[in-house]
C-alpha positions, 0 to 999 in steps of 0.5 A, a space after each residue: 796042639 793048641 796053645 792055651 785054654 781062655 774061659 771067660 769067667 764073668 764080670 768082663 774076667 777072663 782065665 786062662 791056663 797055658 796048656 804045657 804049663 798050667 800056668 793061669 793068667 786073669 784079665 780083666 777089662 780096664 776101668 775106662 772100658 767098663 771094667 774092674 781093672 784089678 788085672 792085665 787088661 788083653 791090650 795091656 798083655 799085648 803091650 806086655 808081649 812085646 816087651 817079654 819077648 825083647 828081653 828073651 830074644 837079647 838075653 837069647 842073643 846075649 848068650 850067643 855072644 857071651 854076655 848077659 842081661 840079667 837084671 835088665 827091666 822093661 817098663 812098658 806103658 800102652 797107649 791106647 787110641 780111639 774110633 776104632 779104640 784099639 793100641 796106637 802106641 807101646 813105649 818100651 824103656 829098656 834099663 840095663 844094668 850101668 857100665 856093663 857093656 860095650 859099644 858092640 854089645 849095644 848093637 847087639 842088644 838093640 838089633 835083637 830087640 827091635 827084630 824080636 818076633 812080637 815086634 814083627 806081628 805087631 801091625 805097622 800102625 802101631 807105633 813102637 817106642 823104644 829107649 835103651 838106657 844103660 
């Protein structure tokens, strides 16, 4: 079964629904690239992707090893290159909640993170730039 549905719906947007789900995400093209930027650019949700699926997999792996992340925020900022233009690097600071974990829990949370499945399909160009802070 397919996974989502894309129509692009003019001026550089583009929706699309996520078929289980119905959930909608808009993109649009980022201003430097001709476009309003008024949404996630498709580079920006590549970036965001990567992000998303380190705080699934530690709080998937926390859970196994019973602890938890909640209130644990990524921040994520995408930088892009040119010729051919296309994501060079993606800077993920990861703040977990002060005080709350152990040193074995520390390794825990960053073997999961950097082994997560975006982190894997990302090209090995891309540079990933990851920041623990706790």
């Amino acid at each position: 079964m397919a996974t989502s549905k894309i129509t692009y719906t003019g001026g550089l947007r583009t929706s699309s629904i996520h078929l289980k789900s119905g959930n909608e995400i808009i993109t649009d093209a980022p201003v430097d690239n001709q476009g309003k930027g008024e949404a996630f650019s498709p580079t920006d949700l590549l970036a965001t992707s990567l992000g998303n699926c380190m705080l699934t997999i530690v709080g998937i792996t926390a859970k196994a090893h019973d602890f938890n992340i909640d209130g644990t925020t990524a921040e994520i900022t995408k930088i892009m290159g040119e010729n051919p233009r296309r994501v060079v690097e993606i800077v993920v600071d990861l703040q977990f909640p002060a005080n709350k974990y152990t040193e074995k829990q520390k390794a825990i949370i960053e073997n999961a993170a950097k082994t997560c499945p975006v982190s894997y399909s990302l090209h090995p160009d891309i540079k990933q730039n990851i920041t623990f802070n706790y």
